[in-house]
N, C-alpha and C positions, 0 to 999 in steps of 0.2 A: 241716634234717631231710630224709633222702630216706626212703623210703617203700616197701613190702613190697607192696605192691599199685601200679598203675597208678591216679594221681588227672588229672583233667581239668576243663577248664572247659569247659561244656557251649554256653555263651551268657553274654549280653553285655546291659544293658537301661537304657536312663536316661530322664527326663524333667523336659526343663529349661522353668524359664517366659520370659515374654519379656525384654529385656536394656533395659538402659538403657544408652547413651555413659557416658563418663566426661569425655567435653568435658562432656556435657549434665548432669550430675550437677555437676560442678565449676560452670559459670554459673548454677546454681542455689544456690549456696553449701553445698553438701552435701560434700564436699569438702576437706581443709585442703590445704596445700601439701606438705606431706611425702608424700603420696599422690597428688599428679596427675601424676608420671611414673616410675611402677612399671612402664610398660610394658604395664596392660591397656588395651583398647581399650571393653569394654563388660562391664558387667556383668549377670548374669541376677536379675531381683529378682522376687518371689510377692509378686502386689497380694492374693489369695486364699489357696491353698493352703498347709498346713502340709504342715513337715516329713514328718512321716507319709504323709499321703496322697500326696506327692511320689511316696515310696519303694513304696506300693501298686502305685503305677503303672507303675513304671520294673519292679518285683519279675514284676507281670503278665506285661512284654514280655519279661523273660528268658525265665519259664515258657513263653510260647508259640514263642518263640524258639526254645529249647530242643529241643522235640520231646516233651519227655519228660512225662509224668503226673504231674498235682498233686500224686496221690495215693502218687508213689513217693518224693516232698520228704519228708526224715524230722526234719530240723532248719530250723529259721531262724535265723540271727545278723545281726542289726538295729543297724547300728551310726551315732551320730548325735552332734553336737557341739553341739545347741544347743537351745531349751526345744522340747518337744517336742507343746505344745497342751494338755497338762494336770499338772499337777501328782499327784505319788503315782499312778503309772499304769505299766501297762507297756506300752511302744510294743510291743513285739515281738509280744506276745499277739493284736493288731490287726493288724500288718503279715500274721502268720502266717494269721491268720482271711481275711487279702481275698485273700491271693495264692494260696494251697496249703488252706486248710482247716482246720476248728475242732481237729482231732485230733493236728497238729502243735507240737510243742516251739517256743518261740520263748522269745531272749534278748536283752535289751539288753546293751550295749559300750559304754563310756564314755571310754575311751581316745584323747577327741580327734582328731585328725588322722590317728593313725597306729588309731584302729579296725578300719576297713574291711582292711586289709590285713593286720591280724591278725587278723582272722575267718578270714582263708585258711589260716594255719595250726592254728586250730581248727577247722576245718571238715578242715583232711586229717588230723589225727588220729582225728575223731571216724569218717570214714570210713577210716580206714587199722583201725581198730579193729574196722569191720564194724560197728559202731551202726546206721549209713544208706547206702546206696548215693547219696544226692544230698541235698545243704545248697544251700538257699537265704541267699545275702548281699543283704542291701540296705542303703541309705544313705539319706536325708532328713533335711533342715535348710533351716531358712526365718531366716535371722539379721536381724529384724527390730527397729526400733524401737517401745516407748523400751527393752526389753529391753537393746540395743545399736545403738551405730552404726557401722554395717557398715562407713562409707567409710574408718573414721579409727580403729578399735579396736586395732588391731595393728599393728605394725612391717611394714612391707614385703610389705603384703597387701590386698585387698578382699575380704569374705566375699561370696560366693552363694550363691543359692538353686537346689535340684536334687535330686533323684533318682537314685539310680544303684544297681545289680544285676547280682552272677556266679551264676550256677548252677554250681556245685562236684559232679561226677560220680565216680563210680568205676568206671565203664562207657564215657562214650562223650563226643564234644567234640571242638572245634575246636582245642585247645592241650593239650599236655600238662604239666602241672604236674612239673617238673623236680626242683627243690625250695623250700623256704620256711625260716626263719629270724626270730627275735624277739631282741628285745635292747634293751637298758633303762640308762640314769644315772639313776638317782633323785634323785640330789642337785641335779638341777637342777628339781625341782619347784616350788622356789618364785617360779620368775621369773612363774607364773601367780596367787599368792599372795599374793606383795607384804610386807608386814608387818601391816597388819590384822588385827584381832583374829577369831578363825571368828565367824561371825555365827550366830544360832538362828532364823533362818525368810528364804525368801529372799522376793526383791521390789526389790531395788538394783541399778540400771544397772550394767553391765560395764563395767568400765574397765582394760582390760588392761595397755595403755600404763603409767599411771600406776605401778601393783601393781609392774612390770619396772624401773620408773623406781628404785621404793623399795627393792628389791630391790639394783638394782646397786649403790646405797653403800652397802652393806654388807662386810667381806672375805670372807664366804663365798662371795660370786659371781665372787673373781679366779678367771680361768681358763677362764669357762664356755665359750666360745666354741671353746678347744682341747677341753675334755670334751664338745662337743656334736659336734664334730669326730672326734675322738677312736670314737664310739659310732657314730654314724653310719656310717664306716669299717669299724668293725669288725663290723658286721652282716652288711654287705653283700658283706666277704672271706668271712665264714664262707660265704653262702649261694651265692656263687660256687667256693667251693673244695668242696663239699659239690654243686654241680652239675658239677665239672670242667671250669670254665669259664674264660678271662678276657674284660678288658677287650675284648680282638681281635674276640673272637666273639661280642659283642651287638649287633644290630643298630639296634636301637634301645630306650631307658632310657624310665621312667613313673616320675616324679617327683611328688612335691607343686608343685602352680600355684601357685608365690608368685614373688615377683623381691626380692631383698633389696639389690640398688642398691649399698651399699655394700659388701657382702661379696661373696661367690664365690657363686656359684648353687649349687644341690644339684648339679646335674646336672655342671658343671665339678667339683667336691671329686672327683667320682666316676670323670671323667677322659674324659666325656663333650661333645659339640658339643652348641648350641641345636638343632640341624637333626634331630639321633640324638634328641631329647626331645620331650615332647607341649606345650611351651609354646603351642604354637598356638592348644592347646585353652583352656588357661589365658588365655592372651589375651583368648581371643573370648567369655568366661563369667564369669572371677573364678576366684578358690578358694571351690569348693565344700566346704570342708572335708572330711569323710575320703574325700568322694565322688571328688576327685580321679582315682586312679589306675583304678577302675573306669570310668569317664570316658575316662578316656585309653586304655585297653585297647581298648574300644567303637568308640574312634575310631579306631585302627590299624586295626581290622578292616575298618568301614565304608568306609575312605577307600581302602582298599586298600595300606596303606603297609606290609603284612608278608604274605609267603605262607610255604608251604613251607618249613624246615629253618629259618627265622630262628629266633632267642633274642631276648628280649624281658625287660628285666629291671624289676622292678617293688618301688621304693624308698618305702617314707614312715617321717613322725619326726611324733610328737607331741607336745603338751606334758605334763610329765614329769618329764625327756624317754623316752618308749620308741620304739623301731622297727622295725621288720619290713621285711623283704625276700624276693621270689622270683624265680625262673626259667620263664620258660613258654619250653616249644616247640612252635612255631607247625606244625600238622599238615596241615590245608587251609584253605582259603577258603571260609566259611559262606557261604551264601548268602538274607541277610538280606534 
């Protein structure tokens, strides 16, 4: 999708708690073996803070970041992958109340991993439409036990804990939003699924492993790996040929933080170096689930690893599977 108006990201905002090694977690038996060499180094885990109040925080330092009045935020999109501190509640309404104000629209996003990243293209519609001249995005997830165990629940990942926030403009910013794109396999929903019967009230450890275990002897799941392939792909041609861009001209890629060991990394399918991608970030934190890429945007900035005229492409996948991809052009160097 490109866009009839000029969209931008305004600012940039996270707040992560302290880390644990992953030496130091594994000699505690916390750990199995399939996961002590994913490649991260430490993880960020909340002895306190939930999810929410994570994203309060992180959602603050955009705003001030930003420049811009609480009171000109017209939307919030709160997107979060894991229990969120209360049951029947809506995070968003809370998120919106601490960051911008009681008077503000706020929505949750359920969309897993690939959330956050679709808030951005809901967020340029709703401002390409003229709704809001600025959307608040945040993230917050705290993937804690007995809920889940974070070390060992998924294939080819350690969840974290974190915070993360874009302020989406129609006015003013340090990037300009090029364009955005969404895209969806449904049919691969049920590797989160499993075969279990839907359950009528929750309260049951996560066990995600397993559910994908039951799934793949099944025949419905020959192939998935090309259909995850397959989508993945095809998202990020659209949103690249809808910025008039290639491979050549991005300077650096903003991935989902996972390492999949056995397969191809995201960032390689897409034809990308480790060096061109934010694994760094991923390393030094975990996946913070859909917080990732807001994450990783944050950390270009800060680090100073993009100025002027660079493209920055910015990829996730959910489970689903859906996902979303954009384009930003990097316009100056904030000075955070």
């Amino acid at each position: 999708m490109r866009f009839d108006k000029d969209l931008f990201i305004a600012s940039a905002g996270s707040w992560l708690p302290d880390t644990i090694t992953v030496a130091q977690a594994t000699a505690e038996g916390l750990v199995d073996e399939e996961h002590r060499n994913l490649g991260f180094e430490n993880i960020a885990v909340s002895d306190e803070l939930s999810g929410p109040e994570m994203a309060v925080r992180a959602g603050r330092l955009a705003v001030e970041r930003s420049g811009i009045a609480p009171a000109d935020v017209g939307l919030v999109l709160h997107s979060s992958g894991s229990y969120q501190g209360h049951d029947m509640w809506p995070t968003a309404a809370y998120v919106a109340n601490e960051t911008v104000g009681p008077g503000v629209p706020g929505f949750d996003l359920q969309q897993r991993c690939n959330a956050a990243v679709g808030s951005l293209s809901l967020a340029a519609g709703y401002i390409n439409s003229g709704l809001a001249t600025e959307v608040l995005l945040t993230t917050g997830d705290r993937f804690a036990a007995p809920w889940v165990d974070r070390w060992n629940i998924q294939m080819n990942l350690i969840f974290a804990d974190g915070g993360s926030a874009l302020l989406v403009s129609g006015r003013t910013g340090f990037a300009r939003v090029v364009a955005v794109t969404l895209g969806a396999d449904n049919s691969l929903e049920r590797w989160n699924r499993g075969l279990e019967p839907f359950a009528l009230q929750p309260g049951a450890e996560v066990r995600l492993i397993e559910r994908g275990l039951q799934h793949a002897a099944t025949p419905e799941a020959e192939g998935s790996w090309e259909r995850y392939e397959a989508a993945l792909m095809s998202t990020t041609g659209r949103v690249m040929a809808e910025a008039g861009v290639s491979t050549e001209d991005i300077a650096r890629v903003v991935t989902p933080h996972v390492h999949r060991n056995k397969t191809p990394e995201n960032f390689d399918l897409l034809g990308f170096t480790e060096k061109q991608s934010t694994w760094e970030v991923g390393r030094k934190y975990g996946h913070v689930g859909p917080g990732d890429q807001f994450l990783g945007i944050e950390h270009l900035v800060l680090e100073r690893a993009v100025g002027p005229g660079d493209l920055v492409l910015v990829v996730a996948a959910g489970a689903g599977f859906s996902f979303s991809a954009a384009v930003l052009e990097i316009l100056h160097t904030p000075s955070w």
